[in-house]
C-alpha positions in Angstrom: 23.9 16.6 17.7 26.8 15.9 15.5 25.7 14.6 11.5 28.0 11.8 9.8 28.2 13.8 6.5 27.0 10.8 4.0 25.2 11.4 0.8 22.2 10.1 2.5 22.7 12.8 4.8 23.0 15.4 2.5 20.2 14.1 0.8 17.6 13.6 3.3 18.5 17.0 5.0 18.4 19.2 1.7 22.2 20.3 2.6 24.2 21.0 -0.1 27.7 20.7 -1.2 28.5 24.5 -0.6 27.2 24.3 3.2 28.9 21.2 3.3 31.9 22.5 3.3 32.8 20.5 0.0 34.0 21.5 -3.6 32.6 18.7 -6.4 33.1 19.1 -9.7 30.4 20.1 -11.9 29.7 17.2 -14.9 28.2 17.5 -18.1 25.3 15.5 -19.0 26.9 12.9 -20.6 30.2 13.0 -18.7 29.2 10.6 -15.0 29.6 7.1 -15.6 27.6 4.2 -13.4 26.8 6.7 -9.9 26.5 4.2 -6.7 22.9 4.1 -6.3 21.4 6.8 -4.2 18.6 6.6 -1.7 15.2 5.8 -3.7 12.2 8.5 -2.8 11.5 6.5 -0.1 13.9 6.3 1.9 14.4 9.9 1.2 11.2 10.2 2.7 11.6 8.3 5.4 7.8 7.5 6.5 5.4 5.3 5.8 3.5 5.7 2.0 0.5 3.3 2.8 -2.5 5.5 3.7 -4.3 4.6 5.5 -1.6 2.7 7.4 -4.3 0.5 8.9 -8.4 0.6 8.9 -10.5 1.5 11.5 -7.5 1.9 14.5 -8.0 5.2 16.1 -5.9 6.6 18.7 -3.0 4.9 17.7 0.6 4.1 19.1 3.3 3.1 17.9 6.3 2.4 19.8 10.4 3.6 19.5 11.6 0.1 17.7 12.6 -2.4 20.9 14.9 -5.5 19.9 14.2 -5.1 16.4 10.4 -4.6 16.1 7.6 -1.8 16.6 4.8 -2.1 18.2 1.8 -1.2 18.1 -1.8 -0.6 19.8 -4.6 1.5 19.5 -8.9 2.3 20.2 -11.0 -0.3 18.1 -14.6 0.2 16.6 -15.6 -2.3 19.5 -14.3 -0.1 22.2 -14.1 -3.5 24.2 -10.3 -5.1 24.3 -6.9 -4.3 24.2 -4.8 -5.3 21.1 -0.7 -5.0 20.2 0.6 -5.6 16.4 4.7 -6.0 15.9 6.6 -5.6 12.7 10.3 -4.4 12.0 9.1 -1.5 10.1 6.0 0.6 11.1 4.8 0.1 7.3 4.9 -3.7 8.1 2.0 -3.0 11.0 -0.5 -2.2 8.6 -0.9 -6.0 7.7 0.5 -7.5 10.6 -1.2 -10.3 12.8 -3.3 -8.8 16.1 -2.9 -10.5 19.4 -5.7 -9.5 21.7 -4.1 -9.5 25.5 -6.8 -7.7 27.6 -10.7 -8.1 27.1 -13.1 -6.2 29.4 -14.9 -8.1 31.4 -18.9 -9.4 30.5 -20.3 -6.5 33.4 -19.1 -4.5 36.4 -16.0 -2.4 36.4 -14.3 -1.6 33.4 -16.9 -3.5 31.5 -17.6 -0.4 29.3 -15.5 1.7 26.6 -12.3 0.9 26.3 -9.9 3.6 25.6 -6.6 4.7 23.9 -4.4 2.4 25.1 -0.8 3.6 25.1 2.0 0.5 25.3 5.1 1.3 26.9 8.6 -0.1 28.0 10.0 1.0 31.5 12.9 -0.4 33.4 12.2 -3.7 31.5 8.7 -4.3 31.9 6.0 -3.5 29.3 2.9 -1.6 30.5 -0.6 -0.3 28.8 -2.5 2.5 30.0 -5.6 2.9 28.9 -9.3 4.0 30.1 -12.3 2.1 30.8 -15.6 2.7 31.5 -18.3 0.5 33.5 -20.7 -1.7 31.8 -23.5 0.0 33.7 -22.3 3.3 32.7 -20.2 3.2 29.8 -18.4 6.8 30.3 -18.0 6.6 33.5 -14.0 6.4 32.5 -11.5 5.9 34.4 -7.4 5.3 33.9 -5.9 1.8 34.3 -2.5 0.3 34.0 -1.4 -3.5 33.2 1.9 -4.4 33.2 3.7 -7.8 31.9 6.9 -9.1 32.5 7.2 -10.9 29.2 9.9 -10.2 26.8 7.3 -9.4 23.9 4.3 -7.6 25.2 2.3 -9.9 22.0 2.4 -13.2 24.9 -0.6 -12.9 26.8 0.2 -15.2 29.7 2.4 -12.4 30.4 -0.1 -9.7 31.4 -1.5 -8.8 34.9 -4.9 -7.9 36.1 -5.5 -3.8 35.3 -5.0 -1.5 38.5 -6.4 2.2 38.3 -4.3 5.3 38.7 -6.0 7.1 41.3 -6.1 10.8 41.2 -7.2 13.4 43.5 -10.7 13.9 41.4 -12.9 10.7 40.9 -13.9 12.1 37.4 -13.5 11.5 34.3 -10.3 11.0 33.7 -8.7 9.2 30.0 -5.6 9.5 27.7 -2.6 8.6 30.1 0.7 8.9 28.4 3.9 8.7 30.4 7.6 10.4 29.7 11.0 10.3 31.6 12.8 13.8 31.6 16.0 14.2 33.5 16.0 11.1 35.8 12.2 11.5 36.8 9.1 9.9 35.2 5.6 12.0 34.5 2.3 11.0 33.7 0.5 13.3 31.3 -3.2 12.9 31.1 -6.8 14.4 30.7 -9.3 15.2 33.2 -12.8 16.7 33.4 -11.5 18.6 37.0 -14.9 19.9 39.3 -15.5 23.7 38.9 -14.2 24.0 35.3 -16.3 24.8 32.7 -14.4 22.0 30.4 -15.2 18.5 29.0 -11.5 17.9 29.9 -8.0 19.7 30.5 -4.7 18.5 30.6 -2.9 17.4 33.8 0.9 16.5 34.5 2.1 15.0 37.8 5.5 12.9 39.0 5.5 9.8 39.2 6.5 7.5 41.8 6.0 4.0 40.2 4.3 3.0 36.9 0.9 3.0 38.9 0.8 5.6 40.5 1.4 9.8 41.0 2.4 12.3 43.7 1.8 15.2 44.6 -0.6 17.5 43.0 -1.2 17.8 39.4 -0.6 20.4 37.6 -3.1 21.9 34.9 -1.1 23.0 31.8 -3.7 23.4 29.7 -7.1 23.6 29.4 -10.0 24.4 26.4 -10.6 28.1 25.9 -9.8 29.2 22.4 -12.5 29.1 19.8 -10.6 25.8 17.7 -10.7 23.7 21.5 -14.2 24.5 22.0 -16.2 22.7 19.0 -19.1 20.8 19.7 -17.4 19.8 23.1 -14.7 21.7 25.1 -11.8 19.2 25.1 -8.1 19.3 25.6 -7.2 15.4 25.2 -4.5 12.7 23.4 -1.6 14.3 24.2 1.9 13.3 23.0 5.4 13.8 24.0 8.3 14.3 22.0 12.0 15.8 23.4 13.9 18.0 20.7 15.9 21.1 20.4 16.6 21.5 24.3 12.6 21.6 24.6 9.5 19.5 25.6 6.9 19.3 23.1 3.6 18.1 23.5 0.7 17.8 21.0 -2.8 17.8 22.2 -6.2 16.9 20.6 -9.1 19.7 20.8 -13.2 19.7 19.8 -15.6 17.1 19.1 -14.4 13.9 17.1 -16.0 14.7 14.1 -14.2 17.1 11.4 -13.7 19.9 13.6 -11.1 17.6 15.4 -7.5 19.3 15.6 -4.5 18.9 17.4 -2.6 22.1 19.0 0.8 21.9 20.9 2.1 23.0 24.1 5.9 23.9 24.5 8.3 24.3 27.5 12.0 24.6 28.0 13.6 21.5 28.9 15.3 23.3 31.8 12.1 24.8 33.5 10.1 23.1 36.0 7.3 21.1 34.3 5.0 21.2 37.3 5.0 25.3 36.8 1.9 25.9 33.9 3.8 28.7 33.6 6.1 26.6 32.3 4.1 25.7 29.1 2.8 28.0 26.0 0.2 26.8 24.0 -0.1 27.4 20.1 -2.2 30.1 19.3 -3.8 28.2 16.3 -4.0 24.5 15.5 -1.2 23.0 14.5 -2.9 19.9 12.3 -6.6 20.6 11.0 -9.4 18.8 9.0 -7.7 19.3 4.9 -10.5 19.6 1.8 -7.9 19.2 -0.2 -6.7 15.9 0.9 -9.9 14.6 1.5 -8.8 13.9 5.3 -11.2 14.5 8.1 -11.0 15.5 12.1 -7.3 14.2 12.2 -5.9 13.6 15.9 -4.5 11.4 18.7 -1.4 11.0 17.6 1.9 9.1 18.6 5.0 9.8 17.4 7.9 7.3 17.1 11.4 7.3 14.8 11.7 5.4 11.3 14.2 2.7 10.4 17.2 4.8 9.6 17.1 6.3 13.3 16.8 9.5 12.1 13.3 10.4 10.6 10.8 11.4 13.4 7.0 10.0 12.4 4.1 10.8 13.1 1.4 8.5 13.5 -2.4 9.8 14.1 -6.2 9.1 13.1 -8.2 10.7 10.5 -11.5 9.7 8.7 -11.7 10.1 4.8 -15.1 12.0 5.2 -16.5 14.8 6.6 -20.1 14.2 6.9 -21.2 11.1 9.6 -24.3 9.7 10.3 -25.1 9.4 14.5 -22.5 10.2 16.9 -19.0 10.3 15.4 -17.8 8.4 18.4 -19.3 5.5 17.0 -18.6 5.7 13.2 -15.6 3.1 13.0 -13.7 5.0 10.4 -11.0 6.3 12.0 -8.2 5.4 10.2 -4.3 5.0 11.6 -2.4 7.3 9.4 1.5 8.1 9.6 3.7 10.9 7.9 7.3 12.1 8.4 7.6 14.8 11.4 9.4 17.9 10.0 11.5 20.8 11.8 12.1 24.6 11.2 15.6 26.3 11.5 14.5 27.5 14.5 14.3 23.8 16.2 10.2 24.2 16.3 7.8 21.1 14.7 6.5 21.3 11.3 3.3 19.3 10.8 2.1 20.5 7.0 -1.3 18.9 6.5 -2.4 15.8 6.8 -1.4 13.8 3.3 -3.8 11.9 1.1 -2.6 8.8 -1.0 0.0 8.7 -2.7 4.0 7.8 -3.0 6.8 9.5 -1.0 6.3 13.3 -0.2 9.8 15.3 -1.3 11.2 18.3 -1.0 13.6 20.1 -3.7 16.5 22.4 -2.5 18.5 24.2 -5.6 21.9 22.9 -5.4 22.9 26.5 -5.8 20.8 27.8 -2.4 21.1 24.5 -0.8 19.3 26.3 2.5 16.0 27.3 0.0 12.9 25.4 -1.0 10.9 25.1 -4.0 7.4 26.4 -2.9 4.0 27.5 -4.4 2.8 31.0 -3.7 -0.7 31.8 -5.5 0.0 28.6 -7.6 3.6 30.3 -8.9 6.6 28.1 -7.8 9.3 29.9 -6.9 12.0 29.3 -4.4 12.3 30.7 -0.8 14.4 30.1 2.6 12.6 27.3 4.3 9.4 28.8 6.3 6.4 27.2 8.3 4.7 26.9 5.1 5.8 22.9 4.8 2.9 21.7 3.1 3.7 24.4 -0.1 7.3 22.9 -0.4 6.0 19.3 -0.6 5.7 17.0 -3.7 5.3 13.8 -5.0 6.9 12.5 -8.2 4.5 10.3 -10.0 4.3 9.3 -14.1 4.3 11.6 -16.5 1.2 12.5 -18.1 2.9 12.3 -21.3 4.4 8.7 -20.9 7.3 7.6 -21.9 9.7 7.3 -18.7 8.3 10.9 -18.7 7.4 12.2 -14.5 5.1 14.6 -13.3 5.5 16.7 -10.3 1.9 16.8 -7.7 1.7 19.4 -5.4 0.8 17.3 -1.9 -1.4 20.2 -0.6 -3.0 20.6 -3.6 -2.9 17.4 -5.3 -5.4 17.9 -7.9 -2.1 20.1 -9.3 1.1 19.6 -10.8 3.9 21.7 -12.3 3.2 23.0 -15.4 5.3 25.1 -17.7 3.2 28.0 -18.8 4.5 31.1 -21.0 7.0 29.1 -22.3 9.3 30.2 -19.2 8.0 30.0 -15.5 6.5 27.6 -13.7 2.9 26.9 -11.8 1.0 24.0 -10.6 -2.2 23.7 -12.4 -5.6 22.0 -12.3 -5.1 18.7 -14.6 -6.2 19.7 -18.4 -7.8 16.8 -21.0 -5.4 17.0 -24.1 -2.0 16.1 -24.9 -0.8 20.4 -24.5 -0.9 20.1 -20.9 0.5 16.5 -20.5 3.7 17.5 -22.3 3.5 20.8 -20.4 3.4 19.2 -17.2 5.9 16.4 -17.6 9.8 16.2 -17.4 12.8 13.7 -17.8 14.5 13.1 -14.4 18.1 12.9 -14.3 21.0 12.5 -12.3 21.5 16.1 -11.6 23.9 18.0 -14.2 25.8 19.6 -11.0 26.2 16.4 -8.8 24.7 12.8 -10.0 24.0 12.7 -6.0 20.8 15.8 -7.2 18.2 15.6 -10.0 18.1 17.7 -12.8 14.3 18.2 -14.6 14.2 18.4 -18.5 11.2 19.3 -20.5 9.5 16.5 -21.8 8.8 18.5 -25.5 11.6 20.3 -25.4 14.9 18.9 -24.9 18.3 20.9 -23.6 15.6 22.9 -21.8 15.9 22.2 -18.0 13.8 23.7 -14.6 16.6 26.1 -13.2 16.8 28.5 -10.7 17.4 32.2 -11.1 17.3 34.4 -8.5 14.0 33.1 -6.3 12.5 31.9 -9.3 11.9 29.3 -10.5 12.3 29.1 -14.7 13.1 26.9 -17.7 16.1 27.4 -20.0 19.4 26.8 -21.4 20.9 24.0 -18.6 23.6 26.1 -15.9 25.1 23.6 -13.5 24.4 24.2 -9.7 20.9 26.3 -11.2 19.9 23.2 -13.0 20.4 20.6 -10.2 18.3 20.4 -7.1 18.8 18.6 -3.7 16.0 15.9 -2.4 14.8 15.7 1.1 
């Protein structure tokens, strides 16, 4: 994929000038003069900053933006309708109006739990697959479709009645997501299949229409390692997402409690994706349950792109405690959450953790190694080449502890942390301290960057002409030294 090279590029990628391919002059502190503004931290970021992006929707979905607006649907506490949101930006769904335009009926079929509804646009039609239960036997679920012919799927006049997508097993059956991959479309879903030992396992087949399958399905995945198998044995939610000349698909494992995770399958874009040879599974979680962050069992996610095009999100569920009264189906408190989606070098997903509140989540490259990454490592900052350690090269810039225009830097992984200059020369991110020693310890004056206005430089709040810097994988304080003294945002 060919890159326009834009400061915002350079910017949000953590590229710098040397890779670039360009040769800027270095400035003095005092030498630019009135710099275009740059991209704030936000739009750096890219994602979403409101967490929880909106109470009490679990399993949610957020469409690609269509004719301007996202959409959006998702499980509520009720587990008894079908509900879309729109906005022009995803942040805008947290507070947007909800249109109800399905509502089970009073008894009979599909008069039970209703399910994770996904909302989808195919050759020019909208559709939302969901699952339903009966009203005389709630999980007795089952997969259904509606489709509308309505320009905005928000007009209710323009929905039909639901049909079911039949499948060669009349079991349980939930979680229906649909993809189009060189010219044909597939329905992923999950299944509790007779004669395996599993709650349900995970299922992709062709498709001939938007009701209905062919052929048989193919089981790509199913519950076995010890992180699937928690409380119940599940393989559910998955989610699609095409990148790098490869299919990747996340999945949700174990109860819905705390120990809810989500793991992901991969397969080559090339290979047959009826073959379960065809897809590996991670050996570990990808997205767990984070103390740190105070976020709970996070899961089901969607994934969508943010307003610049670019940015690949992440939307998902999580619950701000760990401990729940009754059956966890049934505490309301899953919360729609939404992050930016990062990737490695090597063209793989990086998920990090999942974030807590808080402002936009960056990233600082030395302009110097434009290809490295401020990290921690035992609490030490130091710089490395960019790993699959995401959530240790993550930080938000918040006020300093000192005051006065002053900022602080919070480790997002650890954000009872911040930078902190310690022995006069390196760098850490401690535990916050009562007293004015470790406020001015852990605060710094932000500047346009001393290499290129387009970085950041960091001076020490107590001690000015003293600057963060970057000396040979570590990261230091002293005498200000250009391209050592100027970091990259992403």
């Amino acid at each position: 994929m060919s890159m326009h090279l834009t400061r915002r590029n350079l910017l949000r990628g953590g590229l710098g000038v040397a890779a670039a391919g360009l040769v800027l002059p270095a400035t003095a502190r005092g030498a630019w003069a009135a710099p275009a503004p740059g991209p704030t931290d936000a739009e750096i970021y890219g994602a979403p900053t409101t967490s929880p992006l909106m109470w009490q929707r679990a399993d949610p979905f957020v469409t690609p933006r269509t004719d301007g607006l996202y959409y959006f649907t998702a499980s509520v506490p009720e587990y008894d309708r079908l509900i879309v949101r729109a906005s022009p930006t995803i942040e805008g769904l947290g507070s947007a109006a909800e249109t109800v335009v399905w509502r089970r009926p009073t008894s009979g079929k599909m008069g039970g739990h209703i399910w994770a509804p996904e909302l989808h646009r195919i050759d020019g039609r909208w559709y939302i697959y969901f699952a339903a239960g009966d009203s005389d036997n709630v999980f007795r679920i089952r997969m259904y479709v509606i489709e509308s012919i309505a320009a905005d799927p928000r007009d209710v006049s323009g929905w039909s009645s639901p049909r079911q997508i039949v499948t060669p097993w009349d079991s349980f059956a939930l979680d229906s997501t649909t993809f189009e991959h060189d010219g044909q479309r597939y329905l992923v879903w999950a299944q509790s299949e007779p004669e395996i030992n599993a709650n349900s396992s995970l299922y992709i087949a062709r498709m001939t229409s938007p009701f209905s399958i062919t052929g048989t399905p193919a089981r790509i995945a199913t519950p076995t390692k010890s992180w699937e198998v928690q409380g119940f044995r599940v393989n559910e939610g998955p989610a699609v997402i095409k990148r790098n000349g490869r299919i990747f698909m996340t999945f949700s494992a174990s109860a819905t409690d705390a120990r809810y995770c989500m793991g992901l399958l991969t397969a080559d874009d090339r290979a047959n994706l009826l073959d379960p040879a065809t897809w590996s599974k991670s050996a570990d979680p990808i997205f767990t349950t984070n103390e740190q962050t105070k976020q709970y069992g996070p899961g089901h996610n969607s994934f969508t792109v943010a307003e610049d095009g670019e940015t690949d999100v992440m939307v998902y569920h999580a619950r701000d405690y760990r401990d729940i009264v009754g059956d966890p189906l049934y505490d309301p408190n899953r919360h729609a959450r939404a992050q930016r989606l990062y990737w490695h070098e090597d063209g793989t997903p990086l998920f990090g953790v999942p974030v807590g509140k808080g402002g936009p989540i960056l990233r600082l490259s030395p302009a110097d190694a434009s290809s490295t990454f401020v990290r921690h490592f035992a609490y030490v900052l130091r710089v490395n080449p960019a790993g699959r350690e995401l959530a240790d090269t993550q930080f938000r810039f918040v006020p300093g502890l000192a005051g006065g225009g002053t900022v602080s830097i919070q480790s997002v992984n650890f954000p009872d942390r911040y930078w902190r200059v310690v022995d006069g020369t390196s760098l850490r991110i401690d535990p916050v301290e009562d007293g004015s020693a470790y406020a001015a310890q852990a605060s710094f004056r932000r500047i346009p960057g001393l290499a290129n206005s387009n970085g950041i430089s960091l001076e020490l709040s107590d001690r000015p002409g003293v600057y963060v810097r970057h000396d040979k994988g570590s990261l230091t304080v002293g005498k200000p030294s250009g391209s050592k003294s100027t970091f990259w945002l992403s």
